[in-house]
Each structure stands twice: as C-alpha cells, then as structure tokens.
Chimera marker file (.cmm) of the C-alpha trace (Angstrom):
<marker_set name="trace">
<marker id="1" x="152.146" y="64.380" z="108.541" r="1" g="1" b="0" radius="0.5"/>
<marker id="2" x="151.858" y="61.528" z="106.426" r="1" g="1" b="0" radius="0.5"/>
<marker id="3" x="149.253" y="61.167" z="103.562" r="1" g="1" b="0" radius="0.5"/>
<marker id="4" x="147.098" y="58.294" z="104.051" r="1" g="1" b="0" radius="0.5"/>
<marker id="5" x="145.931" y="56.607" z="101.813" r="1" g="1" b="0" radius="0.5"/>
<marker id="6" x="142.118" y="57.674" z="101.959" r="1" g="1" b="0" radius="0.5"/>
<marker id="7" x="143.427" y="61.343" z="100.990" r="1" g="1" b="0" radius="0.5"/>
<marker id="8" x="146.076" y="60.650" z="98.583" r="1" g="1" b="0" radius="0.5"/>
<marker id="9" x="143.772" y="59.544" z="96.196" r="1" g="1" b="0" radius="0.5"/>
<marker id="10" x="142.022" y="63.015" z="96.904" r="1" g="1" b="0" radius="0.5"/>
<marker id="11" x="144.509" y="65.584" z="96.037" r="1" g="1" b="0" radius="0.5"/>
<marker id="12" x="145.580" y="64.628" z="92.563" r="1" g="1" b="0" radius="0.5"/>
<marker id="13" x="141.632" y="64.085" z="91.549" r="1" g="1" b="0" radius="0.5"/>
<marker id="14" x="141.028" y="67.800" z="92.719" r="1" g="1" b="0" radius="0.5"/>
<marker id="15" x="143.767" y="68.795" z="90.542" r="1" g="1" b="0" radius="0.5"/>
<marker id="16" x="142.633" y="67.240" z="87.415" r="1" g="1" b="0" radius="0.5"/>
<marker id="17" x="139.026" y="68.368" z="88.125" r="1" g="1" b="0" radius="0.5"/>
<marker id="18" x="140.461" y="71.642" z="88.344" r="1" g="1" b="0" radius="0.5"/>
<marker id="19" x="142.269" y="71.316" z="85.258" r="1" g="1" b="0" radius="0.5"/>
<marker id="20" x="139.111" y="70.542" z="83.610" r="1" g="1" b="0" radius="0.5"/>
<marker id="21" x="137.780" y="73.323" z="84.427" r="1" g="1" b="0" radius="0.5"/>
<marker id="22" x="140.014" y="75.432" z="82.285" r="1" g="1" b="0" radius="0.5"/>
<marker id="23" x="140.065" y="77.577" z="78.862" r="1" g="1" b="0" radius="0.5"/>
<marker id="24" x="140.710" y="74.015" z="76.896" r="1" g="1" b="0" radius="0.5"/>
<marker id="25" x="136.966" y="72.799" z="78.058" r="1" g="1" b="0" radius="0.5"/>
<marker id="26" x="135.323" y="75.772" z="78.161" r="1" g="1" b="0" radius="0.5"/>
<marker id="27" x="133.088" y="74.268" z="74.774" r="1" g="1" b="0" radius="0.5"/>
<marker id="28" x="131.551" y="71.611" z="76.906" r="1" g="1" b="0" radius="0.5"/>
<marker id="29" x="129.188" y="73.799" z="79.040" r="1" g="1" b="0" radius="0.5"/>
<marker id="30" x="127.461" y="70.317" z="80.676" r="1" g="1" b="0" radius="0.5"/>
<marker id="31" x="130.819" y="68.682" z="81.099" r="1" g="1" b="0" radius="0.5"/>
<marker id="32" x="132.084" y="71.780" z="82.755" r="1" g="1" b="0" radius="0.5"/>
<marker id="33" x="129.211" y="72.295" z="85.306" r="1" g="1" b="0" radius="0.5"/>
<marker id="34" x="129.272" y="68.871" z="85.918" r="1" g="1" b="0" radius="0.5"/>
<marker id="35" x="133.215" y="68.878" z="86.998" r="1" g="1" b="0" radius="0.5"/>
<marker id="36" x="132.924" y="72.494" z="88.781" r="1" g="1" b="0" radius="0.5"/>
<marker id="37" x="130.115" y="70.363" z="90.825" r="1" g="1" b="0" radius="0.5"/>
<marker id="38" x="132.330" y="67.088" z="91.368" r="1" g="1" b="0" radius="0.5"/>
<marker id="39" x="135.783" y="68.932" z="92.157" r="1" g="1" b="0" radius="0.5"/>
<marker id="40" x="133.485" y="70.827" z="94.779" r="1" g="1" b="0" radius="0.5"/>
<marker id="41" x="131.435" y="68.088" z="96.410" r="1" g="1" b="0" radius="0.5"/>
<marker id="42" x="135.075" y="65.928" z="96.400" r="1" g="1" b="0" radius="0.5"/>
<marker id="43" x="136.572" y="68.986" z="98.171" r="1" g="1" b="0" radius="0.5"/>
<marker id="44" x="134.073" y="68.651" z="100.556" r="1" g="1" b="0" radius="0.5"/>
<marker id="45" x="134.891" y="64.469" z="101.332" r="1" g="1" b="0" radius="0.5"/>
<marker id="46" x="138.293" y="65.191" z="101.396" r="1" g="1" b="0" radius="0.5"/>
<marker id="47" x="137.930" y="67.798" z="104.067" r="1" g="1" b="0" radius="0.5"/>
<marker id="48" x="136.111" y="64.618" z="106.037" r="1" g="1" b="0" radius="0.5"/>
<marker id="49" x="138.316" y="62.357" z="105.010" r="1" g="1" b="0" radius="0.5"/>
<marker id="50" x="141.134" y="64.657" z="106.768" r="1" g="1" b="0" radius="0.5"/>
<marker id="51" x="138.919" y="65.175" z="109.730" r="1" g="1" b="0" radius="0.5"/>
<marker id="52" x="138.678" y="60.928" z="110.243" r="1" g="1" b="0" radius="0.5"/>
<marker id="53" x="142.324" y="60.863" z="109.480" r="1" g="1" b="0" radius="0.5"/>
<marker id="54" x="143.273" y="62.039" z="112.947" r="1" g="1" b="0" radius="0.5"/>
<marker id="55" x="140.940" y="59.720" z="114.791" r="1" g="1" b="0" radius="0.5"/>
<marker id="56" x="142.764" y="56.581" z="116.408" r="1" g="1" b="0" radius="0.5"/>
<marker id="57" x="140.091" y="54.266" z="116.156" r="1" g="1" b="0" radius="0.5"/>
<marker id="58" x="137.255" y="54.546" z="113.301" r="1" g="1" b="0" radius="0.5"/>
<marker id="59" x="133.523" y="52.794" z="113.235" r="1" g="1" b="0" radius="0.5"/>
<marker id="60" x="132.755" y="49.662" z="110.909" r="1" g="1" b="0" radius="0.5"/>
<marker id="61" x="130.361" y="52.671" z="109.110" r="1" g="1" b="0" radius="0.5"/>
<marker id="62" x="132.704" y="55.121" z="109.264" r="1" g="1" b="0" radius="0.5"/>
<marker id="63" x="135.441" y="53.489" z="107.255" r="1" g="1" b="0" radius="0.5"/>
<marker id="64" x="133.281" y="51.871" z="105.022" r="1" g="1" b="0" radius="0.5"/>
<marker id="65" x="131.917" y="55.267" z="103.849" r="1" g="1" b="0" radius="0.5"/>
<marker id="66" x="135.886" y="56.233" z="103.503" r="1" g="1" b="0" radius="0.5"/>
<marker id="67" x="136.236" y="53.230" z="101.621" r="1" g="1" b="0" radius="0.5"/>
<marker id="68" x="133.763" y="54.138" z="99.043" r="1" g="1" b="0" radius="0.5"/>
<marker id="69" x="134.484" y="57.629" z="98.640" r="1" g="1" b="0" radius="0.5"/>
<marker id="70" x="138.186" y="55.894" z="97.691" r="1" g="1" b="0" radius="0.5"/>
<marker id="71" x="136.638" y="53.512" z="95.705" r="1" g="1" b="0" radius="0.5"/>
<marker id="72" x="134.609" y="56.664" z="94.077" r="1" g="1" b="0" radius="0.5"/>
<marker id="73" x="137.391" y="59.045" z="93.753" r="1" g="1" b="0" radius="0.5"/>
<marker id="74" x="139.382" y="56.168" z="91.836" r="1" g="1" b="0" radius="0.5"/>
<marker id="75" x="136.406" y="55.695" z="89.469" r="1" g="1" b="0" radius="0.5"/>
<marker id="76" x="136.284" y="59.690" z="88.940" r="1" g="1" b="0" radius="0.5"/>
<marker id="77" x="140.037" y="59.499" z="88.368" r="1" g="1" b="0" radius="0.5"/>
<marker id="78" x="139.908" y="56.990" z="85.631" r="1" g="1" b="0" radius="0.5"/>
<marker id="79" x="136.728" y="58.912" z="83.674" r="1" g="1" b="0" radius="0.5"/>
<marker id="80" x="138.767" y="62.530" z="84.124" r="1" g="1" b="0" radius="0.5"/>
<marker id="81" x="142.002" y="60.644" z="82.457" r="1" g="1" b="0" radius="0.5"/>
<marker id="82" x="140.151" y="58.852" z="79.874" r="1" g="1" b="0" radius="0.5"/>
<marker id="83" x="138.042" y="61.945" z="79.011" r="1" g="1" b="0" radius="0.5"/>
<marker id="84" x="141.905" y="64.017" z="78.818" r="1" g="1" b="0" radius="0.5"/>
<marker id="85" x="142.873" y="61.433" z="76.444" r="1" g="1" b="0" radius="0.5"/>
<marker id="86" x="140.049" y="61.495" z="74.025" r="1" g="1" b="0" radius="0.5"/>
<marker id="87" x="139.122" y="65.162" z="74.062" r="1" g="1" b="0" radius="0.5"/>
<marker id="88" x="142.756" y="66.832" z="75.028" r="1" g="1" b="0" radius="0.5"/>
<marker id="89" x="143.682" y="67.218" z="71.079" r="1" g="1" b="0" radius="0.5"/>
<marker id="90" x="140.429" y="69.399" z="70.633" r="1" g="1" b="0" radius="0.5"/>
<marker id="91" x="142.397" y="72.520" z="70.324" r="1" g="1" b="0" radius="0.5"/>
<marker id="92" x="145.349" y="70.547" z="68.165" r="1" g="1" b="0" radius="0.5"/>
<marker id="93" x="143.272" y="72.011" z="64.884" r="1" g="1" b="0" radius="0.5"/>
<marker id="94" x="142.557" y="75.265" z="66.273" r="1" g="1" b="0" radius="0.5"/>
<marker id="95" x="144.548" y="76.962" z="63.023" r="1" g="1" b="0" radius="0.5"/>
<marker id="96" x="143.483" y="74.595" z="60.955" r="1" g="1" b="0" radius="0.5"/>
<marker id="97" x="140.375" y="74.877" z="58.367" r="1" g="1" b="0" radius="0.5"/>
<marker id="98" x="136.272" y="75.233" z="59.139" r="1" g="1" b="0" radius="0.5"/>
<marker id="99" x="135.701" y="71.525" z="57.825" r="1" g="1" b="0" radius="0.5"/>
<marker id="100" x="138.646" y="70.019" z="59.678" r="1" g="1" b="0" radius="0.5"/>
<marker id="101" x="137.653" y="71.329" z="63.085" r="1" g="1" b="0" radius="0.5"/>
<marker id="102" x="133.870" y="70.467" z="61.914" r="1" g="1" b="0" radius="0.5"/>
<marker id="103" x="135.132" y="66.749" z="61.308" r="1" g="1" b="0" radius="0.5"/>
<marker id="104" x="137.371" y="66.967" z="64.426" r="1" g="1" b="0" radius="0.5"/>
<marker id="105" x="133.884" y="68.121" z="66.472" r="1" g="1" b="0" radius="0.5"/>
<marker id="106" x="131.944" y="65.516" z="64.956" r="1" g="1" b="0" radius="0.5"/>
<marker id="107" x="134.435" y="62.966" z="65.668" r="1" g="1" b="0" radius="0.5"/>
<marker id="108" x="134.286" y="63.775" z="69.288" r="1" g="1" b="0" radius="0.5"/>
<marker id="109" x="130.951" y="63.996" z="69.975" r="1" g="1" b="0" radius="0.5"/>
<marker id="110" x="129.724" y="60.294" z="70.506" r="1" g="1" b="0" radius="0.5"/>
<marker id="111" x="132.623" y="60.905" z="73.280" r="1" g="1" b="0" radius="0.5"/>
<marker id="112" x="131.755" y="63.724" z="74.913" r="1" g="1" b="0" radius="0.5"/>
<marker id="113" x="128.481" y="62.354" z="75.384" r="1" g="1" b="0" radius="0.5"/>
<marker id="114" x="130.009" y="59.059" z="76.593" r="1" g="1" b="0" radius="0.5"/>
<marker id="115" x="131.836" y="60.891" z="78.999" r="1" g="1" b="0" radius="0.5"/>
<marker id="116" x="128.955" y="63.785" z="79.910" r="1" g="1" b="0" radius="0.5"/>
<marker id="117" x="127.027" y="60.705" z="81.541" r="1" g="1" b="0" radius="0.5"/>
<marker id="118" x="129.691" y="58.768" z="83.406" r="1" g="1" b="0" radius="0.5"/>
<marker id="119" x="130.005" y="62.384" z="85.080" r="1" g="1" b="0" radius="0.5"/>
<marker id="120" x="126.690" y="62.854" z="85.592" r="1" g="1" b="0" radius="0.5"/>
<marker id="121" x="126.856" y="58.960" z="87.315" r="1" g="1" b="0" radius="0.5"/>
<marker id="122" x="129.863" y="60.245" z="89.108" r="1" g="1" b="0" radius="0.5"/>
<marker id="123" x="127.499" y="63.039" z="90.081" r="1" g="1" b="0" radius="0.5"/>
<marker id="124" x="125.261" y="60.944" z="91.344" r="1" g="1" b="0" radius="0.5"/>
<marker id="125" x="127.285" y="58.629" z="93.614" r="1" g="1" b="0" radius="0.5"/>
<marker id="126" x="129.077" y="61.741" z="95.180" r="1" g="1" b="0" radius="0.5"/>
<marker id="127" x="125.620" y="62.976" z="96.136" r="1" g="1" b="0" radius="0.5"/>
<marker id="128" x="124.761" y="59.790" z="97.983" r="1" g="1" b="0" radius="0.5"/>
<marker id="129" x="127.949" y="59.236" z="99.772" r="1" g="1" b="0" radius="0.5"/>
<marker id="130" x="127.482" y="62.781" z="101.015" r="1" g="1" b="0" radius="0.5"/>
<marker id="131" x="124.184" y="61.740" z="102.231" r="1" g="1" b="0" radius="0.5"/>
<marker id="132" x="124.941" y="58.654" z="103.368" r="1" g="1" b="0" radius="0.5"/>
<marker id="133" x="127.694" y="60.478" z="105.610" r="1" g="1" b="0" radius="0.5"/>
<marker id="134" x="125.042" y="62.618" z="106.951" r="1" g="1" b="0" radius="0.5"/>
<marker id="135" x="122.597" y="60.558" z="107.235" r="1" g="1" b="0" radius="0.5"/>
<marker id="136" x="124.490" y="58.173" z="109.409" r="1" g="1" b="0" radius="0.5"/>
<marker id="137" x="126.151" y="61.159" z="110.654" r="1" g="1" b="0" radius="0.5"/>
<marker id="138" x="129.560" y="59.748" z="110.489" r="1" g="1" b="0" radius="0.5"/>
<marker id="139" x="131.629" y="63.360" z="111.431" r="1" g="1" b="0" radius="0.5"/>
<marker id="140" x="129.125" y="63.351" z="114.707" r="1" g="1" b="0" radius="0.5"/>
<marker id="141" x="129.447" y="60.136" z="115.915" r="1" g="1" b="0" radius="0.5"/>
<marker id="142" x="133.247" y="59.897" z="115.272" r="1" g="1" b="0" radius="0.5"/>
<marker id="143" x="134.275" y="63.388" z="116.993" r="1" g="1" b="0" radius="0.5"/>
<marker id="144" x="132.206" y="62.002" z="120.094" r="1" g="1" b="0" radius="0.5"/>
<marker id="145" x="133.856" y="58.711" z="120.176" r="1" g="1" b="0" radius="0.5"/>
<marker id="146" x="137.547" y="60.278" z="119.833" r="1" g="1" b="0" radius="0.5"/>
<marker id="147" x="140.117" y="60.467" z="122.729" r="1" g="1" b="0" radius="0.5"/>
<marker id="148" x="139.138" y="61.722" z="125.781" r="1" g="1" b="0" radius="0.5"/>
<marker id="149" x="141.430" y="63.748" z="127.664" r="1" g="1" b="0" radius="0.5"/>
<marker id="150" x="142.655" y="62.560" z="131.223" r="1" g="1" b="0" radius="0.5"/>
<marker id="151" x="142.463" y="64.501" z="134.496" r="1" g="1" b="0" radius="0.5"/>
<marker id="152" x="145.427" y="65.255" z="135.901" r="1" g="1" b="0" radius="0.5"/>
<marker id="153" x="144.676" y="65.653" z="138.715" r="1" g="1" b="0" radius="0.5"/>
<marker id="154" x="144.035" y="62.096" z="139.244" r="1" g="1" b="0" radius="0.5"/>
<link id1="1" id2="2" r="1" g="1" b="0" radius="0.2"/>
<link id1="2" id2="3" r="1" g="1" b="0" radius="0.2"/>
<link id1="3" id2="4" r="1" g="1" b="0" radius="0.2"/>
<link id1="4" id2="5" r="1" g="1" b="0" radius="0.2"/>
<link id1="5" id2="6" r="1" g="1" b="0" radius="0.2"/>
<link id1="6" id2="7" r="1" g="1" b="0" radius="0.2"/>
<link id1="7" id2="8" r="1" g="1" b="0" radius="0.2"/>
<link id1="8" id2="9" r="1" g="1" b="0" radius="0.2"/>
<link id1="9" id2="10" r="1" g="1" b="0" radius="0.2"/>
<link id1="10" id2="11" r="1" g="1" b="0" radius="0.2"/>
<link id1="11" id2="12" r="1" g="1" b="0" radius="0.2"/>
<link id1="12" id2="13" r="1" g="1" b="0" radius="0.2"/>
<link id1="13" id2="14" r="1" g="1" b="0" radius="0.2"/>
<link id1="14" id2="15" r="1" g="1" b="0" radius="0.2"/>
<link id1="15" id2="16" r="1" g="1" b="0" radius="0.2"/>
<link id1="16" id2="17" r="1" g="1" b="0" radius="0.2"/>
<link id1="17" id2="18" r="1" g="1" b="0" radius="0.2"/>
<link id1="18" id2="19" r="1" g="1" b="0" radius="0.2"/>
<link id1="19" id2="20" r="1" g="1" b="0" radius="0.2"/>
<link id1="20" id2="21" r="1" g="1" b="0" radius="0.2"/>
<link id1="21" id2="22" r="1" g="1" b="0" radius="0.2"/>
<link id1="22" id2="23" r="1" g="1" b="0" radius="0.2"/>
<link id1="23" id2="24" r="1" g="1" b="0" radius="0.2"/>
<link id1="24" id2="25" r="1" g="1" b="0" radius="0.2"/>
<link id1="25" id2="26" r="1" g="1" b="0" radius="0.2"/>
<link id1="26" id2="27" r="1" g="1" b="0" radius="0.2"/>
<link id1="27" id2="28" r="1" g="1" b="0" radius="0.2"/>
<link id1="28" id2="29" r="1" g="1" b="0" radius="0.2"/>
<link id1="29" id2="30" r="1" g="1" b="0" radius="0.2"/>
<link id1="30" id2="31" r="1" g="1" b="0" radius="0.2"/>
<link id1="31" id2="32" r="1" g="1" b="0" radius="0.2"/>
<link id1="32" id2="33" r="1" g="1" b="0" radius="0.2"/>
<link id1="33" id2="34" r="1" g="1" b="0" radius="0.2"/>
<link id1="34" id2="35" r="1" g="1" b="0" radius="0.2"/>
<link id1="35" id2="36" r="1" g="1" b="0" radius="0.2"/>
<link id1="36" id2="37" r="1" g="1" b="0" radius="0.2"/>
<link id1="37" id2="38" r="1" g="1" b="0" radius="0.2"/>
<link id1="38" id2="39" r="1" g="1" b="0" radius="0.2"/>
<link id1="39" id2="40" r="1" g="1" b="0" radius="0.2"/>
<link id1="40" id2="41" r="1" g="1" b="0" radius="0.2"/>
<link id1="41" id2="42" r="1" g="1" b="0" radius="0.2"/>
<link id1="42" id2="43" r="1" g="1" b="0" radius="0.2"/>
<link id1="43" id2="44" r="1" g="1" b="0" radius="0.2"/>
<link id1="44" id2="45" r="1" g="1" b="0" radius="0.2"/>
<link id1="45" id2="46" r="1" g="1" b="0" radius="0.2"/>
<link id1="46" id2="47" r="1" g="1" b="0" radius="0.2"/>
<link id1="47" id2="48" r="1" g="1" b="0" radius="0.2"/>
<link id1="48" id2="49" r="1" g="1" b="0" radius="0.2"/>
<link id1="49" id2="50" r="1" g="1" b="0" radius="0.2"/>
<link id1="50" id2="51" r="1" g="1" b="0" radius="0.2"/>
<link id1="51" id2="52" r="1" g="1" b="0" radius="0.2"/>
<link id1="52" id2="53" r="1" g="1" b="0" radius="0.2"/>
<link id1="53" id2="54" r="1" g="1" b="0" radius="0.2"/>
<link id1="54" id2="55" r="1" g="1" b="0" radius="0.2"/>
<link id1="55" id2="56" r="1" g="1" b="0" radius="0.2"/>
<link id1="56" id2="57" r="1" g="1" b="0" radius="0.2"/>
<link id1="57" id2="58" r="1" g="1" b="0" radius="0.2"/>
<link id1="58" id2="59" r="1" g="1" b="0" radius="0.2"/>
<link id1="59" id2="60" r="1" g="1" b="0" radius="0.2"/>
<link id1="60" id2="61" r="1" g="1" b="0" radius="0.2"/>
<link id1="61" id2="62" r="1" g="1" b="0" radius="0.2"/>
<link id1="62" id2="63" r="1" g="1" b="0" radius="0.2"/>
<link id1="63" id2="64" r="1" g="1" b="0" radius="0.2"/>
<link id1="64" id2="65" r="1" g="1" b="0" radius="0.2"/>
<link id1="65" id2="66" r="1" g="1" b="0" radius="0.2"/>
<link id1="66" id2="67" r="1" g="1" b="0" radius="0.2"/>
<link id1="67" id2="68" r="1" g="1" b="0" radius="0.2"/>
<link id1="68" id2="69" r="1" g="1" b="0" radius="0.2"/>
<link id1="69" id2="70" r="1" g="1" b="0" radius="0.2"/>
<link id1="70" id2="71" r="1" g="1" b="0" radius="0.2"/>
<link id1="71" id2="72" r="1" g="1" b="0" radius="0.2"/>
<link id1="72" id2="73" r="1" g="1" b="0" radius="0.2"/>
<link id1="73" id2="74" r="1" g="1" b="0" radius="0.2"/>
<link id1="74" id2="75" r="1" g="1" b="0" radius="0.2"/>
<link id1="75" id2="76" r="1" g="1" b="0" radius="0.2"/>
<link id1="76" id2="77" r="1" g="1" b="0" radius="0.2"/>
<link id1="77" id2="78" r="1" g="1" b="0" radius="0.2"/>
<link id1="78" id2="79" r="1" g="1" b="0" radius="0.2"/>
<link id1="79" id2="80" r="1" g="1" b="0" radius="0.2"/>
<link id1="80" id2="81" r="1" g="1" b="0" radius="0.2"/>
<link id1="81" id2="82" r="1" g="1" b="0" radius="0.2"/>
<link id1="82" id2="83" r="1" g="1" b="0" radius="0.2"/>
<link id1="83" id2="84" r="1" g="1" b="0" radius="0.2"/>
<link id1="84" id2="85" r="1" g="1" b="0" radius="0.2"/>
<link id1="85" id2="86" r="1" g="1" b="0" radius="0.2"/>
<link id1="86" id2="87" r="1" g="1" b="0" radius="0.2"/>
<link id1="87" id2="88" r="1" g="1" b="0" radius="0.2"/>
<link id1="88" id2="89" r="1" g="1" b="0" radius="0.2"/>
<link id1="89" id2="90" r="1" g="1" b="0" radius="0.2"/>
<link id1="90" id2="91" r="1" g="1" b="0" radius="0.2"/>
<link id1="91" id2="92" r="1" g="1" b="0" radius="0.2"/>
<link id1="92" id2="93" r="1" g="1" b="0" radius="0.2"/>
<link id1="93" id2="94" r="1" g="1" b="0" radius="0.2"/>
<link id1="94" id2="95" r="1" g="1" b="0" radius="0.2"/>
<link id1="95" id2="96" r="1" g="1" b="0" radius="0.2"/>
<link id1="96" id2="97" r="1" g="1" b="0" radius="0.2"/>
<link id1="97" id2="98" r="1" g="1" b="0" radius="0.2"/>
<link id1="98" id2="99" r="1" g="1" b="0" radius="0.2"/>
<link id1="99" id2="100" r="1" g="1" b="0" radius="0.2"/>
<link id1="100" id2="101" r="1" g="1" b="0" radius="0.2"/>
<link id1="101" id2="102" r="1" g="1" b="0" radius="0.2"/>
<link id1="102" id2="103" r="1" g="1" b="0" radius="0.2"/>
<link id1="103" id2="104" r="1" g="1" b="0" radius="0.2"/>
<link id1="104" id2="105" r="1" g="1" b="0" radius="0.2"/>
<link id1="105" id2="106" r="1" g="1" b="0" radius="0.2"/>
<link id1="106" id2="107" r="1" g="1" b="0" radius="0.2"/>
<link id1="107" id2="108" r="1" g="1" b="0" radius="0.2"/>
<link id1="108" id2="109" r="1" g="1" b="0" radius="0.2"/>
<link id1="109" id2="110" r="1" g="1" b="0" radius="0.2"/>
<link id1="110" id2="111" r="1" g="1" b="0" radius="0.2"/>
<link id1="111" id2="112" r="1" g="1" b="0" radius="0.2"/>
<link id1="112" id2="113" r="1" g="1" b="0" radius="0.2"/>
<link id1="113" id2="114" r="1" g="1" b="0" radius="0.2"/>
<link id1="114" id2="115" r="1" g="1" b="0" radius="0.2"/>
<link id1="115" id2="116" r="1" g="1" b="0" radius="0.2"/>
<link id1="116" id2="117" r="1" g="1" b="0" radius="0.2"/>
<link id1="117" id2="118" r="1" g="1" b="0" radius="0.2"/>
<link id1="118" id2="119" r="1" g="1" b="0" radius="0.2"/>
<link id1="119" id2="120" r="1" g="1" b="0" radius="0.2"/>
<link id1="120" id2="121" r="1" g="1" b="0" radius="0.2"/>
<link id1="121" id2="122" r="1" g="1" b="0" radius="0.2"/>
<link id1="122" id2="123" r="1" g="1" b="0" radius="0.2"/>
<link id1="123" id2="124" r="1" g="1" b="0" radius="0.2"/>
<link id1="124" id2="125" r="1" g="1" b="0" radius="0.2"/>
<link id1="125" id2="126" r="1" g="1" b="0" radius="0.2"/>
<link id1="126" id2="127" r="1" g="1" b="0" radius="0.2"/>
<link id1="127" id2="128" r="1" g="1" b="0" radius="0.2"/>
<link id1="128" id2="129" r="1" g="1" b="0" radius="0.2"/>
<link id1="129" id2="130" r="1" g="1" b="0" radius="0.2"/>
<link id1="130" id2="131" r="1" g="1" b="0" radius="0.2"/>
<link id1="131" id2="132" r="1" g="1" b="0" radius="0.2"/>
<link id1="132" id2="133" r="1" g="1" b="0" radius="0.2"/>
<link id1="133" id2="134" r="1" g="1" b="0" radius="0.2"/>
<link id1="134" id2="135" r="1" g="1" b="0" radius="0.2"/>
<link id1="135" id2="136" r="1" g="1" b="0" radius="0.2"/>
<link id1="136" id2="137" r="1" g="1" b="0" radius="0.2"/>
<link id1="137" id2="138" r="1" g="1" b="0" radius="0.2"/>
<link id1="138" id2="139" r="1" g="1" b="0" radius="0.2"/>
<link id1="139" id2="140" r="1" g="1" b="0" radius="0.2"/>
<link id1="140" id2="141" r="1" g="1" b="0" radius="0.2"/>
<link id1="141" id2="142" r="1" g="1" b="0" radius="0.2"/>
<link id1="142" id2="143" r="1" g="1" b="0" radius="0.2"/>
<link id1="143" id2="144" r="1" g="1" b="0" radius="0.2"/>
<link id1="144" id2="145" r="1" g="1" b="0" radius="0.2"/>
<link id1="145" id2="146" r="1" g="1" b="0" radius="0.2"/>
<link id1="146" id2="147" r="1" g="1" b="0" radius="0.2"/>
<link id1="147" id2="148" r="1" g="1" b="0" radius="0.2"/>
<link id1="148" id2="149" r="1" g="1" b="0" radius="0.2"/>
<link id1="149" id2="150" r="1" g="1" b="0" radius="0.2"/>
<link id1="150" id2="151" r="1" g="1" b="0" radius="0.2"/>
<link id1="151" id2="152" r="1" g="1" b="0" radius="0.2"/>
<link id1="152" id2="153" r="1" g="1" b="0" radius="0.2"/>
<link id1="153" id2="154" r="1" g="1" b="0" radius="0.2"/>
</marker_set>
C-alpha cells in the first residue's frame, strides 16, 4: 500500500523522537519526558491517521484535523532537527577537560531551554488535536459513514 501523504510525514518524526530518546539525551530529563510524551501521543495520530487512510471519502472536519496534525508533525520535525543540530555535539568533549565540558554546558543552555519550550508548545498542540479529534469524534463519525456493503442477494 502506498504511503500517503498524511502518514509519511509520521514515520520519520517517530523515528527521530525515538532517537531522542536515547543515551546521547539522557542529561535533559525535561526534554526527554517531554519527547517520550510527543513520540507517544504522535503514535497515537498516526494510528488515526492510518485508520482515515482507508476511507474513500473523508468529512470537511475530518481532513482538516489530518491537515493539522500534518501541519503539526512538520512543525515537531523542524524543532527535533534543529534541537539535533545544536545539542548533537554534547558528547563531542566527553574526554575532554572539567572546564571545557563546563563551557560546552553553559554554551548550550540558553538552547536547551529554547528548545525545552517549543516542546512543551508542541506538547500542547498535540494535546488539543487529540481532543479536538475526540471531541468532534472524528474516528466515530468516519467508520459510520464508510462503505456499506451490498446485498447480494439483490
């Protein structure tokens, strides 16, 4: 079966979550709870988004809340990469001296910080779309309004 584009986006973001969630970020305890939470919740979505993928037809609600969770999972994508790119040299000075891994810390700080709230905004929008979803109970309404199968005896 084809990947569409809805869960495309998905896989890869689990992956890096996942990735996150390894020995090389074990230091940032908020970070890391914060990721274990995302790659989870995402999971989740993606698991919807593969349920809507086999319906023919899909509500105006139904693929706007797909939309977003796109729009969302691109967003998460882009603050996992750019938090890789800052932080992923943390363990470059692992040999290296106390005060160079001190200054290293330091130096990364205002950046982990940075990047400990977009998550917790990431956080924050993953909740609601969840919500939204079953609020408006989009997996409901869309398994009732799928095919129908045809007597046939008629």
């Amino acid at each position: 079966m084809a990947t569409s584009a809805a869960t495309g986006v998905m896989n890869p973001l689990i992956g890096k979550l996942t990735a996150l969630m390894g020995e090389e970020y074990k230091k940032l305890k908020g970070v890391r709870k914060g990721v274990a939470f995302l790659r989870d919740e995402l999971s989740a979505m993606n698991a919807a988004l593969e349920k809507l993928e086999l319906m023919e037809k899909l509500e105006p609600g139904t693929k706007d809340w797909r939309d977003h969770v796109r729009e969302m999972s691109y967003d998460m994508e882009n603050c996992i990469d750019d938090f890789m790119q800052d932080i992923g040299g943390a363990d470059a000075n692992a040999g290296a001296g106390f005060m160079k891994r001190m200054s290293r810390r330091l130096k990364t700080l205002r950046v982990r910080h940075r990047i400990a709230g977009r998550i917790e905004d990431l956080k924050a929008l993953a909740v609601e779309a969840n919500e939204r979803r079953l609020r408006y109970k989009i997996d409901d309404c869309n398994t009732s309004c799928g095919s129908v199968d045809i007597d046939p005896r008629i």
